[in-house]
C-alpha positions as CSV (number, residue, x, y, z in Angstrom):
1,X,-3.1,24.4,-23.8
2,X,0.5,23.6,-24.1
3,X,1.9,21.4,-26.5
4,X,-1.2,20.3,-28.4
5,X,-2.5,19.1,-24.9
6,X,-6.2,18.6,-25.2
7,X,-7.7,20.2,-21.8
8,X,-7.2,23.3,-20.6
9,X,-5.1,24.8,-17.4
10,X,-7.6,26.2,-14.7
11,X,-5.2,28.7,-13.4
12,X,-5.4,27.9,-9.9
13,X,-2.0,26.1,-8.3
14,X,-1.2,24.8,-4.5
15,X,2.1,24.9,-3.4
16,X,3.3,23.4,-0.5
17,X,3.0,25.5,2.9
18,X,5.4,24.9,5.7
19,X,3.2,25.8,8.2
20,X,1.4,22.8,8.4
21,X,2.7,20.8,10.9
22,X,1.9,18.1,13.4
23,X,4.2,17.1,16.2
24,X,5.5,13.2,16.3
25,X,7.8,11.7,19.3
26,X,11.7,12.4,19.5
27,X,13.9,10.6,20.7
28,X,17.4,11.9,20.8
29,X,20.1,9.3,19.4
30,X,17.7,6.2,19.0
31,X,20.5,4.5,20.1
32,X,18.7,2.0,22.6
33,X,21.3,-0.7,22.7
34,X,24.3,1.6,24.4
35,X,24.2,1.0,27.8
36,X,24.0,5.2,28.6
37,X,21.6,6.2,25.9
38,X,21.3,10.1,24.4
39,X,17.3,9.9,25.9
40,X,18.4,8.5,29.3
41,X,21.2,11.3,29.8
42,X,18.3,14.1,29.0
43,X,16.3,12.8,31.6
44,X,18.4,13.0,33.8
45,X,19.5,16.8,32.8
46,X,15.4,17.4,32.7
47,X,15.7,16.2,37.0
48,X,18.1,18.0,37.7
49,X,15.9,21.2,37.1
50,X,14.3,23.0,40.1
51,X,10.3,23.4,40.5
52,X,10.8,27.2,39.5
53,X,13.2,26.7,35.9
54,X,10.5,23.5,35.3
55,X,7.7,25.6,35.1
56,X,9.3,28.3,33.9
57,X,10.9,26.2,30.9
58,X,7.4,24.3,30.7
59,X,5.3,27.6,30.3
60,X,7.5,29.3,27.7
61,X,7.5,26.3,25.6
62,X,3.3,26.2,25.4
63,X,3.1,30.3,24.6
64,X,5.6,29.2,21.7
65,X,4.1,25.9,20.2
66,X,0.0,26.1,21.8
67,X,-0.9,28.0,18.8
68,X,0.4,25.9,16.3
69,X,-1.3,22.4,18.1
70,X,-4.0,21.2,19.6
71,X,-4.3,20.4,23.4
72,X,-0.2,20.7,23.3
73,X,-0.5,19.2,27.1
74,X,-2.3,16.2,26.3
75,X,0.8,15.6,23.7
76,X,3.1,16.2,26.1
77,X,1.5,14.0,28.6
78,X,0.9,10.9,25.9
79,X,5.0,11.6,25.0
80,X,6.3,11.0,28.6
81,X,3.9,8.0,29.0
82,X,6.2,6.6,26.0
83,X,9.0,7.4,27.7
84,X,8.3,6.7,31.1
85,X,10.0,3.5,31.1
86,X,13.5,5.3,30.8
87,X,12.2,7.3,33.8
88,X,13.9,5.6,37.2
89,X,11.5,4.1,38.9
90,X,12.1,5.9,42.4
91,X,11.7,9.4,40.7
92,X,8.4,11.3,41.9
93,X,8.1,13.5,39.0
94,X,5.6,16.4,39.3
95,X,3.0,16.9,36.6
96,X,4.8,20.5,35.3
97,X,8.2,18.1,35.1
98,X,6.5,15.1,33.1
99,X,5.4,17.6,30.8
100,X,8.5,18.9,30.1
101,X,9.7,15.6,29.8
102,X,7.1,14.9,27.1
103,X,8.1,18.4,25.1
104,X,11.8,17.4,25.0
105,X,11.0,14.3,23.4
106,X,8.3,16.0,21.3
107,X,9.0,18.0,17.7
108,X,7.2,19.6,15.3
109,X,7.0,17.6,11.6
110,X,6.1,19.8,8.5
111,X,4.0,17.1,6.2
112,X,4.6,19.0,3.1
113,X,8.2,20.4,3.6
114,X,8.8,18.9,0.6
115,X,6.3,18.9,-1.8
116,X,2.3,18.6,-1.9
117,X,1.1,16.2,-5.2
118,X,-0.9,13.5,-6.8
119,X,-4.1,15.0,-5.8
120,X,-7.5,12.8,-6.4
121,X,-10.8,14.9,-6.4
122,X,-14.4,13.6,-4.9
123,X,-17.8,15.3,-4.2
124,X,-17.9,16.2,-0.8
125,X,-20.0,15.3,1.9
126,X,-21.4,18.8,2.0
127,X,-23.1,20.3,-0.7
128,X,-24.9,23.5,1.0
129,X,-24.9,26.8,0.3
130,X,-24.1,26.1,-3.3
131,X,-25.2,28.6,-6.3
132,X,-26.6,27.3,-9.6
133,X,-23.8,24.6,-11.6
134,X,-21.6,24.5,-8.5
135,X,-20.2,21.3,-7.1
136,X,-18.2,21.1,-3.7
137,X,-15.4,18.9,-4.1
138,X,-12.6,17.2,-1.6
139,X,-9.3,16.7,-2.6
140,X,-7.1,14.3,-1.4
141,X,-3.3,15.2,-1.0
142,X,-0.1,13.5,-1.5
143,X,1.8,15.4,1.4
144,X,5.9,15.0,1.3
145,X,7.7,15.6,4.6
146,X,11.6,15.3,5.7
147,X,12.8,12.1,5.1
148,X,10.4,11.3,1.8
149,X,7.7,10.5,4.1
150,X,4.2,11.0,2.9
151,X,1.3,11.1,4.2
152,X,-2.8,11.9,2.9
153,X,-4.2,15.2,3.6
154,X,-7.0,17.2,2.1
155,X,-8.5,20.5,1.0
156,X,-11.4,21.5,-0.3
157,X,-12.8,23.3,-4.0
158,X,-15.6,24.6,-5.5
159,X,-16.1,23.7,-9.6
160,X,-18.3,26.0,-11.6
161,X,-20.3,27.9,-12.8
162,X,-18.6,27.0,-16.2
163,X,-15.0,26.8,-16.0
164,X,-14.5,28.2,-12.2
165,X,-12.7,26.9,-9.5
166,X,-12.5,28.7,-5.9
167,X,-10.1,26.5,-3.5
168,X,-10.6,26.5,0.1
169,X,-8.7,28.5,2.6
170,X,-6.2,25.7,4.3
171,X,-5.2,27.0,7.1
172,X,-5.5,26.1,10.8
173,X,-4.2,23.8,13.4
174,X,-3.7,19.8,11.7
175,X,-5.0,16.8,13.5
176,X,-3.8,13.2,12.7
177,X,-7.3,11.9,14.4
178,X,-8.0,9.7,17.2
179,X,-6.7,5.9,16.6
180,X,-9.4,3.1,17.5
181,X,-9.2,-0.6,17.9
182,X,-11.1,-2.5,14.6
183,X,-12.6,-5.6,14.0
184,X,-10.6,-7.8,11.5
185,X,-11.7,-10.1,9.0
186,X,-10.7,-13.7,9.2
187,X,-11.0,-13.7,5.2
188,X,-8.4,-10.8,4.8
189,X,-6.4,-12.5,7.1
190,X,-6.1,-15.7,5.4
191,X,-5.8,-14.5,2.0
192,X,-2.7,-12.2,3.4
193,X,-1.5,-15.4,4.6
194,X,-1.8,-17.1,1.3
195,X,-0.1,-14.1,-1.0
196,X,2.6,-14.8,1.6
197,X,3.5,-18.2,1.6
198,X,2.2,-18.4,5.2
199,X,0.1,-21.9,5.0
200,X,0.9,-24.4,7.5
201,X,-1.1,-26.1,10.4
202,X,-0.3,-23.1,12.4
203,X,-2.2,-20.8,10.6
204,X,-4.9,-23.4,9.6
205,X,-5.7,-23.9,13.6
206,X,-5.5,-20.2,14.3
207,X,-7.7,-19.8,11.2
208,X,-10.0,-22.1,12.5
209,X,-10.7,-20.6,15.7
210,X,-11.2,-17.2,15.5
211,X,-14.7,-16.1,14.1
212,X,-15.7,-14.2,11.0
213,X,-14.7,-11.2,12.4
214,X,-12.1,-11.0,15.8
215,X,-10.5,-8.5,17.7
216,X,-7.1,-8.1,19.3
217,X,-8.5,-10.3,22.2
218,X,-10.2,-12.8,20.3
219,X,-6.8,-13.2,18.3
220,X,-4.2,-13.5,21.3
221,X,-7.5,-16.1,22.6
222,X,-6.7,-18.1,20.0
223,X,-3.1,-18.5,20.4
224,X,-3.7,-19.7,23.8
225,X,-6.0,-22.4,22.4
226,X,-2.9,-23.9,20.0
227,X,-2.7,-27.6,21.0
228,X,1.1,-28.1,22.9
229,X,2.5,-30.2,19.7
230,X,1.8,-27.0,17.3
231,X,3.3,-24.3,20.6
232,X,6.4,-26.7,20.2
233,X,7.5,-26.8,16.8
234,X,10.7,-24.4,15.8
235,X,8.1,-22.0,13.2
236,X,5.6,-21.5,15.4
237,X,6.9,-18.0,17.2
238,X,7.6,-16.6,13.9
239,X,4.3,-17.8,12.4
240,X,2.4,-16.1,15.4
241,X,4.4,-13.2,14.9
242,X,3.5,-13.0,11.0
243,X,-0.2,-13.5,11.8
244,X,-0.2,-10.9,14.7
245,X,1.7,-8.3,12.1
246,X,-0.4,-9.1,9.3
247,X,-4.0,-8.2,11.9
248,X,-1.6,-4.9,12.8
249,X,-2.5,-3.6,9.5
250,X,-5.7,-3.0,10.1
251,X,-6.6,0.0,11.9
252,X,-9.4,3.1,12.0
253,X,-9.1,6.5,12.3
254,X,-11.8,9.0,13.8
255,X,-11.3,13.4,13.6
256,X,-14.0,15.4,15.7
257,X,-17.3,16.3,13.8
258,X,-15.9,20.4,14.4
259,X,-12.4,19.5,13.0
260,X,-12.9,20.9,9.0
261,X,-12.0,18.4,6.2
262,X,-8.6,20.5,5.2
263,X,-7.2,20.0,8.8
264,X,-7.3,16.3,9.0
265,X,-4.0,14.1,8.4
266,X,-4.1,10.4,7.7
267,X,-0.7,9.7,9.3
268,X,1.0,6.5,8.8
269,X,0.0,3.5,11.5
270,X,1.3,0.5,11.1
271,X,4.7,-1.4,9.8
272,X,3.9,-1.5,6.3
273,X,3.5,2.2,5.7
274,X,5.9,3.2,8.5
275,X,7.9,4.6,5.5
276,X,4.7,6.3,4.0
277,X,1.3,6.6,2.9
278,X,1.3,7.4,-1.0
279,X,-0.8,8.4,-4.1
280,X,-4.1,8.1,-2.6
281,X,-6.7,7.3,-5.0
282,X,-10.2,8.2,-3.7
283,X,-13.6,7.7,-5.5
284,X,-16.9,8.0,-4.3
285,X,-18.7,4.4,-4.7
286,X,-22.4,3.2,-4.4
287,X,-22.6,-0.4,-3.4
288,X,-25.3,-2.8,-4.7
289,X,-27.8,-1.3,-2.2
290,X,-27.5,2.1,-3.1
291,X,-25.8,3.2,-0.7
292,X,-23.2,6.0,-1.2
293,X,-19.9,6.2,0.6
294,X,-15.9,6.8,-0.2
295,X,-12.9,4.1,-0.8
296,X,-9.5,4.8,-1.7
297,X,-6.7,3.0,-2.8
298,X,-3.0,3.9,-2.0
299,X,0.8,2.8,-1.8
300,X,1.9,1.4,1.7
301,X,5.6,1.7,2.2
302,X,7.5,0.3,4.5
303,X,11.0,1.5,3.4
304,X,11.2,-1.9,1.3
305,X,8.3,-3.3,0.3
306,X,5.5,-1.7,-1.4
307,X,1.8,-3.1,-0.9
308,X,-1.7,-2.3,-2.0
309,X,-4.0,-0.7,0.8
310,X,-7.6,0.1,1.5
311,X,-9.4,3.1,2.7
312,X,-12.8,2.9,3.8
313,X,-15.2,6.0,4.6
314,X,-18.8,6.7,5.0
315,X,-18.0,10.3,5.9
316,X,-14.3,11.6,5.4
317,X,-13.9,11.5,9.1
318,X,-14.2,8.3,9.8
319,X,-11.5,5.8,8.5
320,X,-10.9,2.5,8.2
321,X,-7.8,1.1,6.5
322,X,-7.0,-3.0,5.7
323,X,-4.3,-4.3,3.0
324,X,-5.7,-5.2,0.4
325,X,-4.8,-8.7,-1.1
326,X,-4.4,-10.9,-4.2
327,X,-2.2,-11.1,-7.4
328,X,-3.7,-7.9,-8.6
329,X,-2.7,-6.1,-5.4
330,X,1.2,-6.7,-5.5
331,X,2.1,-3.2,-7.0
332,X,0.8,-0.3,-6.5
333,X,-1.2,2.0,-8.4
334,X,-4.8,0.2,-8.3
335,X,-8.2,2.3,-8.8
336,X,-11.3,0.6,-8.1
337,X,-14.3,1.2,-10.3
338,X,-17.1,3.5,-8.2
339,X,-19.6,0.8,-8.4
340,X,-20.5,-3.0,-9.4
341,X,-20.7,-3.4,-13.4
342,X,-22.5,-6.9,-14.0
343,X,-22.5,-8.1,-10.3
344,X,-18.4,-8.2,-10.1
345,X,-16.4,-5.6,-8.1
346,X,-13.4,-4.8,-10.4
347,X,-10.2,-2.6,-10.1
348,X,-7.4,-1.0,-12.4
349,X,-4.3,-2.4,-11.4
350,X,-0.3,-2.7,-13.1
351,X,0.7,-5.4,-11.3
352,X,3.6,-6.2,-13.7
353,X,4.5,-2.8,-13.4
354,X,4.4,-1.5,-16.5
355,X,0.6,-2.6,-18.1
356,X,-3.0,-1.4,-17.4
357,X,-4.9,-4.6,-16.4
358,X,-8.4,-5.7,-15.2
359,X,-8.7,-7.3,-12.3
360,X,-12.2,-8.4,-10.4
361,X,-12.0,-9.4,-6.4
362,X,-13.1,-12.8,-5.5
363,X,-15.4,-14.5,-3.1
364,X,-12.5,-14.5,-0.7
365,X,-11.6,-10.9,-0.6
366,X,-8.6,-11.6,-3.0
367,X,-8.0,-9.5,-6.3
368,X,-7.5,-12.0,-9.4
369,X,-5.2,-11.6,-11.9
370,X,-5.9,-9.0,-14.1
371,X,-6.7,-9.2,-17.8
372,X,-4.5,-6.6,-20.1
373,X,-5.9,-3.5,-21.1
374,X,-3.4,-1.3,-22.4
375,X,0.6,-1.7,-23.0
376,X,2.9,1.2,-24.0
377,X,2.7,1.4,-27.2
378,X,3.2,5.3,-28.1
379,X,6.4,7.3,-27.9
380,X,5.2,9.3,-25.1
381,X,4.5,5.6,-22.9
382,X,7.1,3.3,-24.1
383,X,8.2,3.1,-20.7
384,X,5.2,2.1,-18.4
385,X,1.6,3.1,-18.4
386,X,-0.6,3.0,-15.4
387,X,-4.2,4.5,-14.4
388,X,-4.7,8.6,-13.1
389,X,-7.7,7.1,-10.8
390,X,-10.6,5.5,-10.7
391,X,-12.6,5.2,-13.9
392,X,-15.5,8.0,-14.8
393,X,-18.8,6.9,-15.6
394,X,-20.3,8.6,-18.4
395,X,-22.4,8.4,-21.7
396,X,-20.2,7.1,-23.8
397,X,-18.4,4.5,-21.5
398,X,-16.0,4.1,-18.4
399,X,-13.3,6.7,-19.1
400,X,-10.3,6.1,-17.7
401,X,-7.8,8.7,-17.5
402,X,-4.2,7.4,-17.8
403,X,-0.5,8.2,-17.6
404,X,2.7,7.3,-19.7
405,X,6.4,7.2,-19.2
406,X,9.0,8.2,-22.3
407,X,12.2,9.2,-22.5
408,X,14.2,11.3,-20.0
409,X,10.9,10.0,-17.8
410,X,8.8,12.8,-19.0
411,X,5.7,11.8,-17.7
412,X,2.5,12.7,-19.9
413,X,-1.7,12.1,-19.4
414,X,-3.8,10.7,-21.7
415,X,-7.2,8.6,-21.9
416,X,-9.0,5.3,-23.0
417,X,-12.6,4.4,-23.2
418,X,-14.2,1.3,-21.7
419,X,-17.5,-0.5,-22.9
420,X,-19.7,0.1,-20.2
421,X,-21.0,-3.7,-20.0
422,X,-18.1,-5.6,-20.7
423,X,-15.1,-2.6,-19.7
424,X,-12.6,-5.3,-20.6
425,X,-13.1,-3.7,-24.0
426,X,-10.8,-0.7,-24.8
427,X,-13.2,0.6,-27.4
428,X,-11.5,4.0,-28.4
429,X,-7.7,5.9,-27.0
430,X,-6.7,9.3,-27.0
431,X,-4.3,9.2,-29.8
432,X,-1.9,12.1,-28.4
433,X,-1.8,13.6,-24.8
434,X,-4.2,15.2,-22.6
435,X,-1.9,16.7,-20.8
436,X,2.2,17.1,-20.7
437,X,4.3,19.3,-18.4
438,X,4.9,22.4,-19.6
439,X,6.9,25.8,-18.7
440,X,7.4,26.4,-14.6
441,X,5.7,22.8,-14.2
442,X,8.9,21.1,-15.8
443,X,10.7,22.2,-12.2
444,X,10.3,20.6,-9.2
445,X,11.5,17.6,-6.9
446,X,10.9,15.2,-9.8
447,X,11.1,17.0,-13.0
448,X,9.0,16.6,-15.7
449,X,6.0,14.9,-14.7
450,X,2.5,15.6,-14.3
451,X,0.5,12.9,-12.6
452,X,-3.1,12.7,-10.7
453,X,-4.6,9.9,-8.7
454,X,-8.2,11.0,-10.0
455,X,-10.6,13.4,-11.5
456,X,-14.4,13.7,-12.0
457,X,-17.2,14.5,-13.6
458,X,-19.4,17.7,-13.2
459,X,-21.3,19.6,-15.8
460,X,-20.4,17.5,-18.9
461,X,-16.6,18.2,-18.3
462,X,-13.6,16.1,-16.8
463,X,-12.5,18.1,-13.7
464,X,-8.3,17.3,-13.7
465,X,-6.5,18.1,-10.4
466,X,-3.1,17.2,-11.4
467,X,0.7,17.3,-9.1
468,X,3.0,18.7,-11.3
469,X,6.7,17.7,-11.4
470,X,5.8,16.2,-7.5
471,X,6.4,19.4,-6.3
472,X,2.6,21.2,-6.6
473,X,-1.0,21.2,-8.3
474,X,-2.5,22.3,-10.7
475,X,-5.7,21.9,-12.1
476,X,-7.1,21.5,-15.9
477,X,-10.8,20.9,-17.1
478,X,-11.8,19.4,-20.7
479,X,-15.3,18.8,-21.8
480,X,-16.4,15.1,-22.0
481,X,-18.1,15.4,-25.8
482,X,-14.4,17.0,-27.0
483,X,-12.5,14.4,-25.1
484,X,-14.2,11.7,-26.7
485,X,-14.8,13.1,-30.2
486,X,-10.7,12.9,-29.8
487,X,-10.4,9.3,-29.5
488,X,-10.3,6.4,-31.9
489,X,-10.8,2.8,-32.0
490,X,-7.4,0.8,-30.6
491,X,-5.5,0.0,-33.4
């Protein structure tokens, strides 16, 4: 323990590993308006080859990279279809040269350059081959690349018996998955519309024609249906636009059955996480039929705007993500409870950005506002306080594991208890911390800070996987019956 801290370090720590890289598109200058662009003057250079240097320059470049990717061709091929367009139109180029072409405007990105952190911790899909008081367990990853961009990734652990905790080897080649077309729902779609002041007779018509659930099609359908006197007013371009950017958001993700858990990426894909993916909060929910599967929560960022977005999987390798919407969803940091308590769906949230609320989601997909929980209070959460994931079912009531802000923004864990009927009660706190940085965990790219997106529960002890100073993670365990015989009633 370290400073009175109530649970206890595991000993096990993951750093962040260069190595782990996927490749994204380059393109040299971005500067698109000049008339003679930086990406137009490289083609050229790139025709001016001969067959023999094409080839040659082609074939060195997969014996370096094919190792570290897979099917490096297919990227290349998929790179100079995105370029093609800067390509003139009378060149004949052969398959070696639009491969090279797609390698020059390829490079490698490391996702966790940076820093690897905020880890949230699930059962996994696969439980075989387990001894006696072992639980597999996925862990999601807060990956940070060049540029502060972050993305999800996972690994894998095995807890117990007793105190033990074996992580899974992570290397191997990384895959950001296959993207799909979705269906969207015409209920997220209008509640986006209402949390952004987008109601007008525009969006009321398009609203109005497209069914329950609609695809790209169906959508651009329905624009073509708009009466003349609605295509002529001076707002209805940028109201399409708004309603084709807000269906954008929603998109799915598939990996190969073969790819393992640890190589799978969940890249950023669309506008409102071009800037980043973060602090992804996964629990594993059972809806009111019984039926098991796995949501998370998590920051998008689009370099200005934060918003509240949705991750929906039965298996870990299939993905579906949708924004998520309401008065509750404005900030970030929401945790959804893993299953229905009295009928309602409900969610921690800090909308106001510094409180731990309630909030329950509505008939029309739109999270209400939330009712307080907890406000800082203590020296060690003065600042803000917000949730360290979903809530934890157990005897005693929802425990939900919590972090606090004091001064020089040392950040510090602690805990409250929920009733388990009515978890709008706070019915006892941690009175001090269950966790603080200490010694080499001080260091890092943001000092002083531990911080987790969610633990769980396995043989009567809170499993704690926990990014220290947003650099690496470590992992602490604390059994439920001392946790709670730590807390008291709120004052």
């Amino acid at each position: 323990m370290t400073g009175g801290d109530l649970a206890t370090r595991l000993g096990p720590t993951l750093a962040p590993d260069p190595r782990r890289v996927i490749i994204k598109l380059f393109v040299p200058g971005e500067d698109a308006a000049l008339t003679r662009t930086r990406a137009a003057a490289l083609i050229d250079r790139i025709m001016l080859l001969d067959d023999d240097q094409t080839t040659g320059m082609l074939q060195e470049t997969l014996r370096r990279f094919g190792g570290r990717h897979h099917d490096l061709e297919a990227v290349f091929a998929h790179h100079h279809d995105l370029v093609r367009h800067r390509i003139p139109r009378e060149a004949d180029l052969s398959l070696p040269a639009r491969l090279l072409v797609g390698a020059y405007f390829s490079h490698e990105y490391a996702v966790e350059a940076a820093a690897v952190c905020n880890p949230s911790m699930v059962p996994h899909p696969d439980q075989s081959g387990l001894g006696p008081g072992q639980l597999r367990v996925a862990i999601s990853l807060r990956q940070i690349g060049e540029g502060h961009l972050s993305s999800i990734g996972f690994t894998a652990a095995v807890l117990g018996p007793g105190s033990d905790l074996a992580l899974a080897d992570r290397s191997g080649v990384l895959s950001v998955g296959r993207r799909h077309r979705t269906h969207h729902r015409r209920d997220l779609l209008a509640a986006g519309l209402s949390d952004d002041a987008w109601d007008n007779e525009v969006t009321a018509t398009m609203l109005e024609s497209l069914p329950e659930r609609f695809d790209d099609d169906d959508f651009e359908q329905a624009i073509g249906r708009l009466p003349a006197d609605l295509l002529t007013r001076t707002t209805t371009q940028r109201t399409v636009e708004e309603m084709r950017r807000a269906t954008r958001s929603d998109y799915g993700v598939a990996f190969p059955a073969d790819l393992p858990l640890h190589r799978r990426v969940l890249w950023p894909g669309s506008a409102d996480e071009s800037n980043g993916m973060e602090d992804a909060r996964f629990v594993r929910v059972v809806d009111e039929d019984g039926r098991p599967s796995y949501r998370a929560t998590y920051t998008a960022y689009d370099g200005r705007h934060i918003r509240s977005h949705l991750i929906e999987s039965d298996d870990l390798r299939h993905f579906a993500v949708t924004p998520m919407r309401g008065p509750a969803a404005v900030n970030k940091g929401m945790a959804l409870f893993p299953r229905p308590v009295g009928g309602r769906r409900l969610a921690l949230c800090r909308s106001d950005g510094e409180t731990i609320g309630l909030t329950t989601l509505d008939g029309h997909n739109r999270w209400q506002r939330p009712v307080p929980l907890h406000t800082p209070r203590r020296g060690w959460e003065l600042i803000q306080v917000g949730n360290c994931g979903s809530p934890i079912e157990t005897g005693f009531g929802w425990l939900v594991l919590i972090h606090g802000v004091g001064p020089m923004r040392d950040y510090a864990m602690g805990a409250l208890l929920l009733d388990s009927d009515e978890p709008h009660r706070v019915i006892a706190e941690l009175p001090g911390t269950l966790l603080t940085a200490g010694g080499t965990e001080r260091d890092g790219y943001v000092p002083n800070v531990v911080y987790s997106c969610g633990g769980l529960l396995h043989d009567d002890a809170v499993w704690l996987p926990y990014g220290a100073s947003d650099t690496r993670i470590g992992f602490a365990r604390v059994p439920v019956p001392t946790l709670v015989g730590a807390m008291r009633p709120p004052h």
